[in-house]
N, C-alpha and C positions, 0 to 999 in steps of 0.2 A: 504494500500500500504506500503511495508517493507521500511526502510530509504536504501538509495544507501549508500554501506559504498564502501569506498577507502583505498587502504595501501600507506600509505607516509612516507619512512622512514624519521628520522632526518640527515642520514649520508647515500650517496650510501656506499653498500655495494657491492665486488665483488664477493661474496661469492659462490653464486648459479649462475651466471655465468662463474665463474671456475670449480666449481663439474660439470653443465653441459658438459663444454669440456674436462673434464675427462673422463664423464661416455661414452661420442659420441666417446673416444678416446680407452677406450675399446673395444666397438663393434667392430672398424673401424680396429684395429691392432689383433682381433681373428677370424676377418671376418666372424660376428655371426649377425644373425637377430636379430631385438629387438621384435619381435611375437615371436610364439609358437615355439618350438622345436616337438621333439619327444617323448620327457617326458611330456608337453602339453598334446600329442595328446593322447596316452597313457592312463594319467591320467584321462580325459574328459573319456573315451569309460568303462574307470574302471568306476567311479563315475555315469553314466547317465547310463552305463548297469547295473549295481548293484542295482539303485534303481526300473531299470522297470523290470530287471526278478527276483526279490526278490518278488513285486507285483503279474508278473504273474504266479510265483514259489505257491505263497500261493493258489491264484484264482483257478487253474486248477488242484492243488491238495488236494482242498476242505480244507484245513490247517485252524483248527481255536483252540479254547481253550488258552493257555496257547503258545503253540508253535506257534501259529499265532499272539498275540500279541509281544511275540520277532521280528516277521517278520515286524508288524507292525513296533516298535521299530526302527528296523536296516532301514528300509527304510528311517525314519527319519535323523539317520545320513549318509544315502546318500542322503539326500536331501539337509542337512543341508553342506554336501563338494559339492555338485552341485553350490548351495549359492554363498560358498565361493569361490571355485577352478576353476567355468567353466563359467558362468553367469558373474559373477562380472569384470571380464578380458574383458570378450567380449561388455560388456557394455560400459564399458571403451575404448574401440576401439583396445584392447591391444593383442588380442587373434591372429588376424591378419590383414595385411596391406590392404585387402580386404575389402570393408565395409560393403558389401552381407555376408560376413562369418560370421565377427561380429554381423550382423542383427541376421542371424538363429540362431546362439549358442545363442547369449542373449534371444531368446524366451525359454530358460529353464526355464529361469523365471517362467512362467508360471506351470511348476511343482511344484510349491508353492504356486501352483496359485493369485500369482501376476501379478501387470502391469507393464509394461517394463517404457512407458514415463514417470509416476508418479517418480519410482522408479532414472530416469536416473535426476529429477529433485530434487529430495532431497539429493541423494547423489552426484552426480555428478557437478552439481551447488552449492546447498549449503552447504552442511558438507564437498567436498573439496574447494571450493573458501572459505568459512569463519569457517574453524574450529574451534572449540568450542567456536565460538561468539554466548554468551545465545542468541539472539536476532535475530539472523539469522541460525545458525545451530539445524536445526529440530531435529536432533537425538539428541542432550545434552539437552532440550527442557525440562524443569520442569513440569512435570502434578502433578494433583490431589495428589497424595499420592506418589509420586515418584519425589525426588530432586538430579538434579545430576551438577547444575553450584551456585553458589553463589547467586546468583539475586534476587529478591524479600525474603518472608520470610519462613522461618521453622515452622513447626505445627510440636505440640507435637507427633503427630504420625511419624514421618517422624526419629524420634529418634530411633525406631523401624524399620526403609527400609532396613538394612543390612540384615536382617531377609527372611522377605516376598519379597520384590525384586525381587526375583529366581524364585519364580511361575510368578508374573509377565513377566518375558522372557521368561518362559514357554509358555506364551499364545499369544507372540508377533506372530506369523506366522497366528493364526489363528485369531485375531483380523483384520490382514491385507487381507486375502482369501474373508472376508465379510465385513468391513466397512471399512479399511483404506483407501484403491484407491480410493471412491468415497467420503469420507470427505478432501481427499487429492485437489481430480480436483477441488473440489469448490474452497478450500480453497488458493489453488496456483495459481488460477485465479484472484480472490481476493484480495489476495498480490501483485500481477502482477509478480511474478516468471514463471507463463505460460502464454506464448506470442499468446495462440492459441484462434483465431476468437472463437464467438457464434456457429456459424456453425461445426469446426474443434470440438469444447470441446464436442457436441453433438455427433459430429461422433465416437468422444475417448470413450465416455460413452456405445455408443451399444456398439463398438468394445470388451471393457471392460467387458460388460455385457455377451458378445457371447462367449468369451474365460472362464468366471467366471461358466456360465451354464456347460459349455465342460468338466471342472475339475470339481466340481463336481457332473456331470453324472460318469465319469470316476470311481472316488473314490467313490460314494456315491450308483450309481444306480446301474450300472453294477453290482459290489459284489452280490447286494440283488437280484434284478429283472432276470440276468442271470446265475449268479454262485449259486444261494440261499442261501448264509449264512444269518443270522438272522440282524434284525438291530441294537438290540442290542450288539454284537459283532466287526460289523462294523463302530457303529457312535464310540464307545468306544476304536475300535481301530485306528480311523480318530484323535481321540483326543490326544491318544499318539502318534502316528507319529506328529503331530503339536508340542504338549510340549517338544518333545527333539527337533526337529528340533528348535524351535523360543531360548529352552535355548543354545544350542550350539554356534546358531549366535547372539545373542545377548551378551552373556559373551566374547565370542573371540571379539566380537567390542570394548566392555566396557574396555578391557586391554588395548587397546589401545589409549583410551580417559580422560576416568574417571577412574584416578589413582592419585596417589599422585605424585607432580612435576610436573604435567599439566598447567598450565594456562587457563584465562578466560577473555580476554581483550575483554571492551568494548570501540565502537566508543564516539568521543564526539559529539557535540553539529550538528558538521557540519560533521558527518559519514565519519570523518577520524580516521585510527585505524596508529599511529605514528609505525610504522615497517616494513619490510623486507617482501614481500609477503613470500618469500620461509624462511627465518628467525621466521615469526610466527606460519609457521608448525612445524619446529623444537623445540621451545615452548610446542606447542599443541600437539605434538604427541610421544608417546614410543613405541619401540620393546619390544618383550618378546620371550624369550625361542630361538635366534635367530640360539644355535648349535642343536638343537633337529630337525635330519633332519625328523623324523616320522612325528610328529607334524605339520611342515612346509609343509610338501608334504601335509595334510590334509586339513590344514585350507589356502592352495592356497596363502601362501606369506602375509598372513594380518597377521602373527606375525614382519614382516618387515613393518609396518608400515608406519614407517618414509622415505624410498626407496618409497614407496608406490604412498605418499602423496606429495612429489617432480615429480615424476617420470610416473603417476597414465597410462600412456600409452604405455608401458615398462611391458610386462608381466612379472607375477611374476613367472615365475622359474628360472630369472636371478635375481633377489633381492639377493640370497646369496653372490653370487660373488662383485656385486656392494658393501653391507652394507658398505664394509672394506673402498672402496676409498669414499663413505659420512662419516665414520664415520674421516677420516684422515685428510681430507677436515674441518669439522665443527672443528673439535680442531686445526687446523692450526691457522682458522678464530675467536678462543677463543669461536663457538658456542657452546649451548650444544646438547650432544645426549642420547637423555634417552633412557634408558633401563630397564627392569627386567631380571635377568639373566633365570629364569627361571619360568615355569608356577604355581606354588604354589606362586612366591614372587607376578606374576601379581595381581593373585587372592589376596591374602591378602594386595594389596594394592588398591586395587579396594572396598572390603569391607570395611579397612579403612577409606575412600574417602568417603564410605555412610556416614558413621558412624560421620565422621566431617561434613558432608553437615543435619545432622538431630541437631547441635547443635547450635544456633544461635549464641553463642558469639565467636564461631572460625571464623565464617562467612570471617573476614577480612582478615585473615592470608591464608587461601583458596585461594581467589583474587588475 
């Protein structure tokens, strides 16, 4: 069972309840929704069309060799802006004020073949209520050969993760298609992060298992059994659509976490964490690349982070407008707001970040 942590500031702060009636003061005075626009909707029909007739673009034109692993390829990075751009909003309740709307778009999921509750309890619960707390936030989570929080110790191998890392996120989507979700239910049950009966966790587990069979029949059978391309072309090119997809989404998260400037507070004794709820996002989280509006249309507003992780039901194609009144807002209040101005600095300060997490005696300076 995880420890109950609590945020207690030392000092109230008014800080995030002034940016709130900013941001409510926006809306209210441009007379703008805080769901999807038009550029939303738009964008969703680009990204979810892109990736299924890219699919049956190759399928029905017998597409394989060389040119069919490009197709493979590009689907990836439409799966990998579905991730970001159209799932991730709607999950978040943010896509729109409907909750039936939010349900169906978040089952894109699924085209990753993922599971929606798992996924809506690691992010949504933990990595937003305790951001980069080693102990409760699952994504900054040290494994075997992968260190990305201060906590425990460094093996000499790990002095080497700046390196190999990258396949690692490479292969994050397809770890999760086959074992993640169901090491996840046990394991969130376990913890008591999932509140769901004996009964309920079983019915999650078919539910799980029927949509896992559907993908891949989809991806795996269909090709061979009805379009006949070979399996060797097929499993080979299942694998690169997963490696750009998994690196794509894993790097654009990693900027925004695991970078240099971060923080990593832990609770004490009695799982109080002395701060600011909305104060220790701004700690734990940086923007990157925030004028690059290509970029931003792609990766669905998670280069605004920080807007993000305040705000997380506030779709993101209103983050650019907002950043300016949080960023005016925290420097009033003497907060800070991290940044990288651009996607090269994210990146080299994310390798950085390995690169001191593989050396034990930075360790403290980290912290």
């Amino acid at each position: 069972m995880k420890q109950q942590i609590r945020f207690v500031p030392k000092d109230k702060s008014k800080f995030f309840a002034t940016l709130r009636s900013r941001i409510d003061n926006y809306f209210t005075d441009n007379n703008l929704s805080k769901h999807a626009n038009s550029e939303m909707v738009v964008k969703s029909i680009v990204l979810l069309g892109g990736y299924i007739f890219t699919f049956a673009f190759m399928l029905f034109l017998g597409i394989n060799g060389w040119s069919g692993y490009l197709l493979w390829a590009l689907m990836g990075v439409f799966c990998a802006g579905i991730g970001m751009s159209v799932m991730h909003d709607a999950n978040h309740g943010a896509y729109s004020k409907k909750q039936e709307v939010n349900d169906w778009i978040g089952y894109s999921l699924n085209l990753v073949g993922g599971a929606v509750t798992n996924w809506k309890l690691q992010h949504n619960i933990l990595h937003h209520t305790y951001t980069n707390v080693p102990t409760h936030d699952d994504d900054i989570q040290n494994r075997a050969i992968l260190r990305f929080n201060p906590q425990g110790k460094s093996n000499l191998i790990h002095k080497f993760q700046f390196v190999y890392a990258f396949f690692f996120y490479g292969i994050l989507t397809l770890y999760w298609v086959t074992l993640k979700d169901l090491v996840q239910l046990i394991k969130f049950k376990k913890d008591g992060v999932s509140k769901a009966t004996d009964k309920e966790l079983f019915v999650l587990f078919l539910k799980m298992s029927m949509m896992k069979i559907a993908y891949f029949s989809a991806m795996l059978l269909l090709p061979v059994y009805v379009f006949g391309f070979s399996w060797t072309f097929v499993l080979t090119g299942f694998l690169l659509l997963h490696f750009v997809t998994g690196l794509i989404l894993t790097v654009i998260f990693q900027l925004a976490h695991s970078v240099e400037g971060t923080t990593h507070p832990m609770p004490d004794s009695t799982g109080i964490i002395e701060n600011d709820w909305a104060i220790h996002q701004m700690h734990t989280t940086v923007n990157f690349s925030r004028h690059n509006k290509w970029l931003s249309w792609y990766v669905g507003g998670l280069n605004f982070q920080v807007e993000h992780h305040l705000f997380p039901r506030i779709c993101h194609v209103h983050y650019p407008a907002l950043a300016h009144i949080v960023k005016e807002t925290a420097e009033e209040f003497g907060i800070p707001y991290l940044e990288n101005h651009t996607f090269g600095q994210a990146l080299n300060s994310h390798i950085a970040l390995l690169q001191r997490m593989g050396l034990p005696e930075l360790n403290e300076a980290i912290a």
